[in-house]
C-alpha positions in Angstrom: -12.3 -18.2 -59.9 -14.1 -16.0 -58.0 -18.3 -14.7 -59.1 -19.9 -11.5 -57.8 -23.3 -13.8 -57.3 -22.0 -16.8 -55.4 -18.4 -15.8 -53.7 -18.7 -11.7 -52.9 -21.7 -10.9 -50.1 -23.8 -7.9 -51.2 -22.6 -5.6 -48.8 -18.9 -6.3 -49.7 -17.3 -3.0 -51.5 -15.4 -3.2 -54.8 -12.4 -2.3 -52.6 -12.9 -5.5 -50.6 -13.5 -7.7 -53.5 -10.4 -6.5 -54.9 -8.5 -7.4 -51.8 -10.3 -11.1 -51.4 -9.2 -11.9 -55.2 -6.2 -11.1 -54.2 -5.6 -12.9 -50.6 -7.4 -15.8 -51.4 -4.7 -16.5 -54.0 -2.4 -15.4 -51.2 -3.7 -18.2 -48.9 -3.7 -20.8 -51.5 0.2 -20.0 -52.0 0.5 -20.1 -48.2 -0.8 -23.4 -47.5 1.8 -25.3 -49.5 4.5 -23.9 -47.4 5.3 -21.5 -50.6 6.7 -18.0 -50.7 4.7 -15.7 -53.3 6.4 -13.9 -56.3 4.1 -12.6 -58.3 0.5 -12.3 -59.1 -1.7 -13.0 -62.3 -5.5 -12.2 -63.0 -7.9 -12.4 -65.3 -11.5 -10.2 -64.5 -14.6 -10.6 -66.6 -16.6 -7.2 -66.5 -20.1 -6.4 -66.5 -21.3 -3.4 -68.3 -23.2 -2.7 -65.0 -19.6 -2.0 -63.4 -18.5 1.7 -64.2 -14.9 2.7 -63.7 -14.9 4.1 -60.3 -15.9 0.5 -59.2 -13.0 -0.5 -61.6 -10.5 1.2 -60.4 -11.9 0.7 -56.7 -10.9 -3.5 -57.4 -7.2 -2.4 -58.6 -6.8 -0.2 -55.2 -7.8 -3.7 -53.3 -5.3 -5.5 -55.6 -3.0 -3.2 -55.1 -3.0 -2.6 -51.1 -2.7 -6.2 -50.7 0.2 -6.8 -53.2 2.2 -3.9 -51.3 1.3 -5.3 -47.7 2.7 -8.8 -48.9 5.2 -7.6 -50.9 3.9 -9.8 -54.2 3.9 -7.5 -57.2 1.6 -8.0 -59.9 3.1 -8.9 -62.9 0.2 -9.4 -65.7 -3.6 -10.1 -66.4 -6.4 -9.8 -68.8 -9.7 -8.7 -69.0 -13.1 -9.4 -71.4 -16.4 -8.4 -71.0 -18.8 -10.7 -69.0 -22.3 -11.0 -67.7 -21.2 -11.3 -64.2 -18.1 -9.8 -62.5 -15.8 -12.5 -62.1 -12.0 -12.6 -61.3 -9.7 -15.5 -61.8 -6.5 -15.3 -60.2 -3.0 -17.0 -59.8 0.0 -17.0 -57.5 3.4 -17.8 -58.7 5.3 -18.4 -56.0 
């Protein structure tokens, strides 16, 4: 689970911190000698985030899933004080 306060620097774009929530799932996947198939995540948003920045997260998401070739294959999102995306590799 990933928090805009305590795991995303300030001068890290939406972009990136769509990419991140993705590849650190990536990494977690990696590390016990597993091959991904498919990605899950949940994202609390803040009403501070407007849909530009949305949308900006789902391009990071996205790249990274095509790179890797890990398709993402479901999620859910609520409202939250703080951005925070919660993420899971099936692999």
């Amino acid at each position: 689970m990933l928090h805009r306060k305590t795991d995303f620097p300030k001068s890290m774009t939406y972009f990136q911190i769509g990419w991140m929530s993705f590849a650190v799932n990536l990494s977690d996947i990696a590390s016990m000698g597993c091959l991904p198939v498919g990605y899950l995540f949940s994202i609390g948003i803040p009403s501070s985030i407007n849909i530009k920045q949305l949308k900006s997260i789902a391009n990071g998401m996205e790249l990274c899933s095509n790179i890797y070739s890990t398709p993402i294959i479901g999620g859910d999102t609520d409202i939250h004080n703080e951005l925070t995306i919660s993420g899971t590799i099936i692999g």
